[in-house]
C-alpha positions in Angstrom: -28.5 16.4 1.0 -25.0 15.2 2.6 -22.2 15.6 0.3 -20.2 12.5 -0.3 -16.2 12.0 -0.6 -14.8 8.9 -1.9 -10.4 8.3 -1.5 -8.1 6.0 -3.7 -4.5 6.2 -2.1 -1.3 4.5 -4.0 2.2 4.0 -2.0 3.4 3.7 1.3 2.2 3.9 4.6 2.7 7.3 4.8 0.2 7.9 2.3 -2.4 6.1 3.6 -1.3 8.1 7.6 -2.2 11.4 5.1 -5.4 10.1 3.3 -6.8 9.5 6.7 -6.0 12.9 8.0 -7.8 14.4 4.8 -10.8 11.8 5.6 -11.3 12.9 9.0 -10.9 16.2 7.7 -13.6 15.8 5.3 -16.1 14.0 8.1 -15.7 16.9 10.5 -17.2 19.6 7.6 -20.1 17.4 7.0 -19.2 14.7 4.5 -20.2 10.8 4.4 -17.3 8.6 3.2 -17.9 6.0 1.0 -16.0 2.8 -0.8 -14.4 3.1 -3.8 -17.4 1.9 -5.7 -20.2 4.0 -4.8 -20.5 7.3 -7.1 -19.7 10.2 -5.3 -19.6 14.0 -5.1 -15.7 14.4 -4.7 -13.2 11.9 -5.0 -9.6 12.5 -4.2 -6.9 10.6 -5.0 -3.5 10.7 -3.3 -0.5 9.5 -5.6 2.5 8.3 -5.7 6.1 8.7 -7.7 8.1 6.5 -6.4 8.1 4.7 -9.8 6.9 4.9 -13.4 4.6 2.5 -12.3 3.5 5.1 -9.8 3.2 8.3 -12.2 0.8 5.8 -14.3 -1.5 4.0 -11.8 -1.8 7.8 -10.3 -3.1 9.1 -14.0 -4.9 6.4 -15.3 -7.3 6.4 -11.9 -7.7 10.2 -12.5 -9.1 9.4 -15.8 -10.9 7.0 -15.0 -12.7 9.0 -12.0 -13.3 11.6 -14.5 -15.2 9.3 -16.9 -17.2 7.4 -14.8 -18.5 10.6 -12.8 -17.7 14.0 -14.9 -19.8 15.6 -12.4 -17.9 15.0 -9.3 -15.0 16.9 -8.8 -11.7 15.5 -8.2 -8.8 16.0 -5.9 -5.2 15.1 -6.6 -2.9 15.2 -4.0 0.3 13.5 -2.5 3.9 13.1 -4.4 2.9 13.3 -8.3 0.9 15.8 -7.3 3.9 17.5 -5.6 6.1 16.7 -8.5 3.9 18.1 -11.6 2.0 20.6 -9.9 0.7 22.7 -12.7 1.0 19.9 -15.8 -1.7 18.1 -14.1 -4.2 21.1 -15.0 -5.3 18.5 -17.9 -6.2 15.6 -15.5 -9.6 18.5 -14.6 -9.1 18.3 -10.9 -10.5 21.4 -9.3 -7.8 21.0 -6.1 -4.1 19.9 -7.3 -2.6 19.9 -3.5 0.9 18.9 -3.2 2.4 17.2 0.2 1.6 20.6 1.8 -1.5 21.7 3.4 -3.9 18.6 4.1 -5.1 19.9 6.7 -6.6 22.5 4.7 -8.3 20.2 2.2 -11.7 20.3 2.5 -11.5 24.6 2.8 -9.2 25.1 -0.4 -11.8 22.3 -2.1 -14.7 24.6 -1.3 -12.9 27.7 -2.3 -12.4 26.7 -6.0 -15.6 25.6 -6.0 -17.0 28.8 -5.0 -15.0 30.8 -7.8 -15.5 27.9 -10.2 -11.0 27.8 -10.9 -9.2 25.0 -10.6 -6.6 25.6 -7.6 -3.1 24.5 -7.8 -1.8 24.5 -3.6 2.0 23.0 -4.5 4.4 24.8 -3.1 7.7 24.6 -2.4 9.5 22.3 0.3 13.0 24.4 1.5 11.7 25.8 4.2 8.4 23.8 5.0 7.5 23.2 8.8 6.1 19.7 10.2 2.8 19.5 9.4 0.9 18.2 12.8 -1.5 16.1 11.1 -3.7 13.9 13.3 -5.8 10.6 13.0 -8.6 9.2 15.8 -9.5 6.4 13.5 -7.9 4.1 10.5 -9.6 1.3 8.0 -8.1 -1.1 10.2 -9.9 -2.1 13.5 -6.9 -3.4 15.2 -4.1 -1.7 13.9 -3.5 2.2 12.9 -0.4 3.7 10.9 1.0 6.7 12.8 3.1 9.3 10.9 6.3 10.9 13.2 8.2 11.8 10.5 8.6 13.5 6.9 11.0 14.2 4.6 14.2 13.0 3.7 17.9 14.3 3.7 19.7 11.5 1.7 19.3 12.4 -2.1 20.7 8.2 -2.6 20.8 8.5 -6.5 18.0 6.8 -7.9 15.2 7.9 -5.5 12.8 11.2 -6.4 11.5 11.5 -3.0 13.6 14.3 -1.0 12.2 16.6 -4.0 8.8 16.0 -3.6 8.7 15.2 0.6 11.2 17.7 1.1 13.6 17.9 4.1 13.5 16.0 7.5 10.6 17.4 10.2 9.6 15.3 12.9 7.0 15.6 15.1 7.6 16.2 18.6 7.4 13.5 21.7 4.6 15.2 23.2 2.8 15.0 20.0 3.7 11.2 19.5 1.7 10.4 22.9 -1.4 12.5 22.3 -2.0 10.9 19.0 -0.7 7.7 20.7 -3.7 8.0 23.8 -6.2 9.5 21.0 -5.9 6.1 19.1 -5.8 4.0 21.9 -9.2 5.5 23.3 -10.4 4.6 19.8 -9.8 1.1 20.7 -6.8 0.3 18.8 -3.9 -2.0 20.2 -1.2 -1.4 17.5 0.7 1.3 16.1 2.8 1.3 13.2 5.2 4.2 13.4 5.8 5.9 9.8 8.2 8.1 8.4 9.6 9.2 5.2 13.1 8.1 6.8 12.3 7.1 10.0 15.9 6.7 10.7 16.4 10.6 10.7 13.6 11.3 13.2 14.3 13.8 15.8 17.9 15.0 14.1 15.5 19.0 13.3 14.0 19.2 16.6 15.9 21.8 19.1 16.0 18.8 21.8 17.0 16.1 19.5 15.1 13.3 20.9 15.9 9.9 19.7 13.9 7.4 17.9 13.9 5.2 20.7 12.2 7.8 22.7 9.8 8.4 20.2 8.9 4.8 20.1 8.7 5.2 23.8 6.2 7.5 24.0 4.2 5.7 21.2 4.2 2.5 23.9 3.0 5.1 27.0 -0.9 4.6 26.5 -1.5 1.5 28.6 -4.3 -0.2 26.0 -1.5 0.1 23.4 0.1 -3.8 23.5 1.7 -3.3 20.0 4.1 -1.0 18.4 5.8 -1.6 14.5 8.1 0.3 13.1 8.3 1.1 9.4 11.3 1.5 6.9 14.7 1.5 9.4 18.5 2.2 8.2 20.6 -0.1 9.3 22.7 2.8 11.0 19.5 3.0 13.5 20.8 -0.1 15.3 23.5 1.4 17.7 24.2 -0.7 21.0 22.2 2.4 22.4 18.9 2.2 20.5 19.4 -1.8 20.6 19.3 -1.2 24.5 16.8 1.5 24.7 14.1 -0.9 23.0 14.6 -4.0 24.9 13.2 -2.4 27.4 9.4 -1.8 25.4 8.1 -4.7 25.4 5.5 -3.7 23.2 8.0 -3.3 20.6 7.5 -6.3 17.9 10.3 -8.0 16.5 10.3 -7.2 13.1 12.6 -5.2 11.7 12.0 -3.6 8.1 16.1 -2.6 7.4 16.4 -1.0 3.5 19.0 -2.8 1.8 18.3 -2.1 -1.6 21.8 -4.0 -3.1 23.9 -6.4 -1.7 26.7 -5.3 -3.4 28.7 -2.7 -1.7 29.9 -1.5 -5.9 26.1 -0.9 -6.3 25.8 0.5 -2.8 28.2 3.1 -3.7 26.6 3.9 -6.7 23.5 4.4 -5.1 25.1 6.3 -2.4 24.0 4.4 0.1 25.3 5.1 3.6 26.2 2.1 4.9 28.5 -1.2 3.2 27.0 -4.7 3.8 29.3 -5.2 6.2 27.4 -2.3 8.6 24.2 -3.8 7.3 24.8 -7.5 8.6 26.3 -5.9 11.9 22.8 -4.5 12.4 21.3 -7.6 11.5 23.8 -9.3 14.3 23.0 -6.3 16.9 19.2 -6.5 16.5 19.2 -10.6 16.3 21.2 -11.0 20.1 18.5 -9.0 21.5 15.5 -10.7 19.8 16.9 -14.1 18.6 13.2 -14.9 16.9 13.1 -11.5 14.7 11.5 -11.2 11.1 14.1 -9.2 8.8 12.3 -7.9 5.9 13.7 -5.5 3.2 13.5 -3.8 0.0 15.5 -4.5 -2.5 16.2 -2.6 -6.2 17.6 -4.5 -9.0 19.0 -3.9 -12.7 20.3 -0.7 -11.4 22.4 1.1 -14.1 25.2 -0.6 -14.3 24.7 -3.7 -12.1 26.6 -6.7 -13.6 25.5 -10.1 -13.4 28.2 -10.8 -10.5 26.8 -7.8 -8.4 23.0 -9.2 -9.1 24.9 -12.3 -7.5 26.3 -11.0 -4.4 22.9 -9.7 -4.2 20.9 -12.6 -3.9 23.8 -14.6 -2.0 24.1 -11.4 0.9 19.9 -11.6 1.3 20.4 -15.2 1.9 23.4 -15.3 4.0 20.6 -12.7 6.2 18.0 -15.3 6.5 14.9 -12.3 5.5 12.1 -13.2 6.3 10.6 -11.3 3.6 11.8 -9.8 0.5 10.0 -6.4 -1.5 11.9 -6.8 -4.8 11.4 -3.6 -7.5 13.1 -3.4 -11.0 15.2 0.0 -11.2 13.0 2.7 -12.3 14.3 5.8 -14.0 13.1 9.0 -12.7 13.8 11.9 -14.7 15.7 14.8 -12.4 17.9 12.2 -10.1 21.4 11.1 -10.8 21.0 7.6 -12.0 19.0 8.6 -14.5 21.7 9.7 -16.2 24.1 7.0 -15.7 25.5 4.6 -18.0 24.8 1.3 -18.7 20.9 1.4 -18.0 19.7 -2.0 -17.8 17.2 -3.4 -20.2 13.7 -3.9 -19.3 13.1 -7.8 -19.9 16.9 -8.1 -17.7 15.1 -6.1 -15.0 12.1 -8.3 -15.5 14.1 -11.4 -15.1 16.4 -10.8 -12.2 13.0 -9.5 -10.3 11.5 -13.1 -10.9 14.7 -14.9 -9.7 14.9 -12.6 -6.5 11.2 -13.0 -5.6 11.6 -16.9 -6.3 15.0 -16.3 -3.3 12.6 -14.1 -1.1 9.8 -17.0 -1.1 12.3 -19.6 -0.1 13.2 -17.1 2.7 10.1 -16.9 3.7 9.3 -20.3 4.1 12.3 -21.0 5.3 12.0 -18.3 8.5 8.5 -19.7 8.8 9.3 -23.3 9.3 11.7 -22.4 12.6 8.4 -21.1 14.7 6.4 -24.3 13.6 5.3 -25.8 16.9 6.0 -22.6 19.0 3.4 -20.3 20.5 2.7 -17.0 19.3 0.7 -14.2 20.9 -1.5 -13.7 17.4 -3.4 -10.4 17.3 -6.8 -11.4 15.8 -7.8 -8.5 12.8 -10.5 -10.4 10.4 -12.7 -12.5 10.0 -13.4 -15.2 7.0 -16.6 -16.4 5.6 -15.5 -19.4 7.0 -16.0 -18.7 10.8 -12.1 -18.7 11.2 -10.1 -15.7 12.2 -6.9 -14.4 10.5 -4.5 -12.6 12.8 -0.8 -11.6 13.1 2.3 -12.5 15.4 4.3 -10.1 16.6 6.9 -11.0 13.8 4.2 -9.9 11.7 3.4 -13.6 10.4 -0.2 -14.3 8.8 -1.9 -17.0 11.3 -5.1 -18.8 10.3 -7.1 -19.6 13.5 -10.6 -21.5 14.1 -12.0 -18.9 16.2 -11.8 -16.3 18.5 -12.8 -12.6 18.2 -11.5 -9.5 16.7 -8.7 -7.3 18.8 -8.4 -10.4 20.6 -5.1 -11.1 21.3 -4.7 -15.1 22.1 -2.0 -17.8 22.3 -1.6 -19.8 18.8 0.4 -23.1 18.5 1.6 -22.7 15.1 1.0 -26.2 13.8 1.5 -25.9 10.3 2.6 -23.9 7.0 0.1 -22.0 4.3 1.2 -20.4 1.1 1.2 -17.0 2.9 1.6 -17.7 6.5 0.6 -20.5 9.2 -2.3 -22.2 10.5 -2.3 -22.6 14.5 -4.6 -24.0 17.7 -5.1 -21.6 20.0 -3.8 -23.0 23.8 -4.7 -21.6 27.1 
């Protein structure tokens, strides 16, 4: 009988570019995937630990694996994984595999089956190479996530994620365009480009290519009419790189810049590399080459010893932006970085509050950006399809568009005619 393999994946982008190496991995020795409801022989589950909120969605779906099926066996992998190693012998996952070694999944599985042990494949990062995972397919029928970068250099105070991605490794141009062509012959017409800190990409290879160059090669494959990036630092935007991707014009205009505090005292706390003065200069750079671009950002608030005047400048800096979207996160203390240590830790309900008020800014924002496109036309890349009979799709600025009709991986002309909760409804016009 075929085994069976079920994945759950928590985070960011970059975990769900790895779960879909590990899938493929597990298709090509045999194994039927299945959703997230059907019982299976081995599920794994790639975590995150980004947050507390992280470390406890990562255990509590472990646990509750293990009770629904205790015969399955059970795989934890990605940053928690990475991060407590051995502690998570209790969880009863037969493979405990860090950020390391995906591509060997489905063999060290197998092993400590084979020798009935649980097997614990963390290792350290210092001197880790790139690992050149690969995808050919992705959930999505439209659009795939393609990792060219891991691992971050920073340390910024608050954030646990150099210690469990380890330093930066990029992947090389050459292997940006033959994942680029494999997932274009797979019939996909975007790519998002992913990266622990995309920002650093190409600063470890022997050439030093640039990001822009990456992104070039990613826009080679001629049935590729989208490109996305990921997570940018506002240092990316140099009057170079600004230049450099005008000329892609399957770059789309939206630009995911990490803010994280509009106060420059916070900034510094954070160690941050950049003052919101740089930040808004990137904004100004990137805006006089694409006049129409959707800003979005991530934002972290009730950081140790943010004041109500820095929460302030805060919400007054994301304005004076014009975002189009806001990701808003209460501080979360992570046990081994800086900040954790700090004074003047914030308490939880003030966290909880300035969240609400921030997300309350970011909607207005939102709306806001989405009322100056009302009447224009969009391209609008069509991705699903609604019990209705109407399609849902996205601009390039990565808006949500509601159309009657049309077909999937279609991309057509939308009149945006009006505003949803979410997004926009539109005609389509010759």
């Amino acid at each position: 009988m075929q085994k069976t393999v079920s994945f759950t994946t928590l985070g960011c982008k970059v975990n769900q570019y790895d779960t879909q190496a590990m899938l493929e991995q597990f298709e090509r020795h045999g194994y039927r995937v299945l959703s997230g409801n059907e019982p299976a022989d081995v599920y794994v589950v790639n975590t995150c630990t980004v947050t507390g909120t992280g470390d406890k969605k990562s255990l509590q779906l472990a646990r509750r694996v293990s009770r629904r099926n205790p015969q399955a066996e059970l795989v934890l992998t990605g940053c928690l994984a990475q991060r407590m190693g051995e502690d998570l012998r209790g969880t009863g996952a037969r493979l405990i595999l860090g950020t390391q070694h995906r591509a060997q999944v489905v063999e060290l599985l197998e092993k400590a089956i084979a020798e009935n042990v649980q097997l614990v494949a963390v290792d350290g990062l210092e001197t880790a190479p790139y690992e050149p995972l690969m995808i050919h397919s992705h959930e999505d029928h439209t659009r795939a996530v393609m990792k060219i970068q891991e691992g971050c250099d920073n340390h910024c105070t608050y954030c646990i994620i150099p210690s469990v991605r380890g330093h930066i490794r990029s992947r090389t141009l050459s292997g940006i365009r033959e994942e680029a062509e494999a997932l274009s012959r797979s019939g996909f017409c975007e790519l998002v480009l992913t990266g622990i800190h995309l920002t650093s990409y190409g600063r470890d290879l022997a050439d030093k290519p640039s990001l822009a160059q990456a992104i070039a090669e990613a826009c080679r494959p001629e049935e590729i009419s989208r490109v996305r990036l990921g997570s940018l630092e506002p240092s990316v935007a140099s009057e170079d790189f600004v230049e450099a991707i005008t000329a892609l014009p399957e770059l789309c205009p939206q630009f995911h810049l990490a803010l994280q505090s509009g106060s420059d005292r916070v900034l510094r706390l954070m160690k941050r590399r950049y003052n919101t003065a740089q930040f808004m200069e990137a904004v100004k750079r990137l805006r006089s080459a694409y006049p129409n671009a959707a800003f979005t950002t991530d934002v972290i608030v009730g950081f140790p010893g943010e004041t109500e005047e820095d929460f302030q400048q805060t919400i007054a800096f994301c304005k004076a932006v014009g975002f189009a979207k806001l990701h808003v996160f209460p501080y979360s203390r992570r046990e081994g970085t800086p900040a954790a240590d700090m004074p003047e830790q914030i308490a939880e309900n003030e966290k909880e509050r300035r969240v609400r008020l921030l997300i309350n800014v970011g909607d207005e924002l939102a709306l806001a950006y989405r009322e100056t496109l009302l009447g224009s036309v969009r391209p609008v890349l069509l991705e699903e399809r609604l019990a209705t009979g109407e399609r849902i799709g996205y601009t390039p600025e990565y808006v949500h568009v509601t159309v009657p009709d049309g077909e999937n991986g279609q991309v057509v002309n939308v009149r945006l005619t009006a505003l949803t909760k979410e997004g926009m409804r539109g005609v389509t016009v010759e």
